[in-house]
N, C-alpha and C positions, 0 to 999 in steps of 0.2 A: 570465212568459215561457212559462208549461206552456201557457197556454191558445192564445200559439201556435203551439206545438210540435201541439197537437194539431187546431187549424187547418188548418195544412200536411198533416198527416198525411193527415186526413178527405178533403182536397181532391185530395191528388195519390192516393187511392186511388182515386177516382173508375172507376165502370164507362167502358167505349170507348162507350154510348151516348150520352154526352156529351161529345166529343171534342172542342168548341169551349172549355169550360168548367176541362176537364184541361188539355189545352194553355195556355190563357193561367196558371193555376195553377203550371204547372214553369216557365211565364217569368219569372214572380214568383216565386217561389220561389230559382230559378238566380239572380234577382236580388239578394234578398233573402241567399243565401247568399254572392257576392259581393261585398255593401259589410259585413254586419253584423261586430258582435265579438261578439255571442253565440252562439259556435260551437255550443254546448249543446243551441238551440235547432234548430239545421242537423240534427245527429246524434239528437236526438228524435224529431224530422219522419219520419225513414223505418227508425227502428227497430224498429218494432213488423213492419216487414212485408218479408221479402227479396224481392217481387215489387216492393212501392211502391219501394223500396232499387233495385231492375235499374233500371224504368222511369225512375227519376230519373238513374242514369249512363247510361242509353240516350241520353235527352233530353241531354245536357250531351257526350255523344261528337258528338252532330250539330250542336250550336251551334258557329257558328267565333268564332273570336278576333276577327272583324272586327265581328263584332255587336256586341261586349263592348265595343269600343273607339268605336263608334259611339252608344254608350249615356254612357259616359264623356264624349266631346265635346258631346254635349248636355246633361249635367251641369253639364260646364266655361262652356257657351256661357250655360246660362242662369242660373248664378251670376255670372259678367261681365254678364248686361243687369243683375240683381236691383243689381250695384254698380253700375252706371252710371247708372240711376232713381233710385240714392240719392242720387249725387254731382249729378246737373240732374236736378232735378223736371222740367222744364218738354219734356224727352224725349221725343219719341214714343213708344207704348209696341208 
């Protein structure tokens, strides 16, 4: 878990000149901090730095609740096909 603790870390430090690269990293990341149970690794992530630390509750003040839930339905959606492929092979997929 350290090495992704410091994965995350490396990535959401990242300079603004590569602001495509940061951005999708605090998507994952905001993701990654809400399904995991390894809080540990959440609270690693942006310890080392109170700037990486700002920028990730910056990032997560402007995320709405509709994202998150729109992330979740496609979880839900595509674990119902993943059971429905298994119940008829013969499925479209």
């Amino acid at each position: 878990m350290h090495l992704l603790s410091c994965l995350f870390s490396r990535l959401l430090s990242l300079d603004t000149d590569q602001s495509l690269l940061r951005h999708l990293s605090l998507e994952t990341f905001a993701g990654f901090a809400e399904l995991t149970t390894h809080e540990s690794v959440v609270a690693d992530s942006v310890a080392a730095s109170d700037r990486t630390r700002q920028t990730v509750v910056d990032f997560l003040s402007h995320v709405s609740v509709t994202y998150w839930q729109h992330v979740a339905n496609a979880v839900t959606h595509t674990h119902t096909h993943i059971r429905l492929m298994a119940l008829f092979p013969g499925l479209p997929g």
